[in-house]
N, C-alpha and C positions, 0 to 999 in steps of 0.2 A: 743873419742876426747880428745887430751889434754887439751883446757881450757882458756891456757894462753901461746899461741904461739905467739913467738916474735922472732926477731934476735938474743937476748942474752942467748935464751932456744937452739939453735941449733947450733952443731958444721958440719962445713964445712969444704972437703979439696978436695984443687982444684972448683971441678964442684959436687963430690959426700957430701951428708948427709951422715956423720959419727956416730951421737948420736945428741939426744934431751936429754936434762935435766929437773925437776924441774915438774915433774907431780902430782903436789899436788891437784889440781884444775878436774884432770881427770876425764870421766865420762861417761855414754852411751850420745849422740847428733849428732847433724850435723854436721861432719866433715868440711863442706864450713865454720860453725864460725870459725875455726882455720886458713881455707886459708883468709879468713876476717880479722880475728886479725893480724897474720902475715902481710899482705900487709896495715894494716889501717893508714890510714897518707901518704901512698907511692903508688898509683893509678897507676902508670909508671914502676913496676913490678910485676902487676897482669898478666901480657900477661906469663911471665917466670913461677911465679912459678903454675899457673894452667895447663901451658905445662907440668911441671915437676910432678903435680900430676898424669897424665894419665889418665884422665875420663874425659867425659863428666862434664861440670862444668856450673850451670847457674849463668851468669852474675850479675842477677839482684838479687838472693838471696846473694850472697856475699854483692852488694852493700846495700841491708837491714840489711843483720848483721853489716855492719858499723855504718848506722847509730841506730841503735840499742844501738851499744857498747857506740856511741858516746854522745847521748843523757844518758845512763846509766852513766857514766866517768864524763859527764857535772852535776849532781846531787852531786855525790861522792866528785869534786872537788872543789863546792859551800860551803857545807858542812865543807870541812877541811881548807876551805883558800884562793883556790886556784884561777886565775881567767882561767876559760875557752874558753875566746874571746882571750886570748893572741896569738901571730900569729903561725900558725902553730898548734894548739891543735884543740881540739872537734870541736870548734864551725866554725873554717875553716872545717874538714873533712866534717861537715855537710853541709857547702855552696856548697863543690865540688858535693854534689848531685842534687842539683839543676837544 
């Protein structure tokens, strides 16, 4: 798995993946954390890109690596400053599970 998939790790053109970048984080896991990370905050493009992965994908492990990631990111961002309730961050992703 890469680790730390995001939009800004993957280049696109057109419709096809061209290249991922920035696999520092790499490592043997569950592949769904990546389709997780990649889509976390953006619920309204899970339907795209688990079509585009080609398997079998369960729903609801994706939706536990969110909140997963997001309760972890909520610790991290306590810690350095930051606020996590701000709109749109962790502590939205975690209500949308609700």
């Amino acid at each position: 798995m890469h680790g730390d998939l995001q939009i800004a790790h993957v280049f696109v053109d057109v419709d096809e993946v061209t290249g991922v970048v920035d696999w520092s984080e790499a490592g043997q896991g569950d592949a769904l954390y990546d389709l997780a990370s990649l889509t976390l905050g953006h619920p309204e493009h899970l339907g795209d890109v688990v079509a585009g992965y080609g398997a079998d994908v369960d729903l609801d492990v994706i939706r536990g690596w969110w909140s997963l990631r997001s309760l972890t990111a909520v610790r991290w961002l306590l810690e350095h400053g930051f606020d996590p309730s701000s709109p749109g961050c962790e502590v939205d992703v975690l209500r949308s599970q609700l």
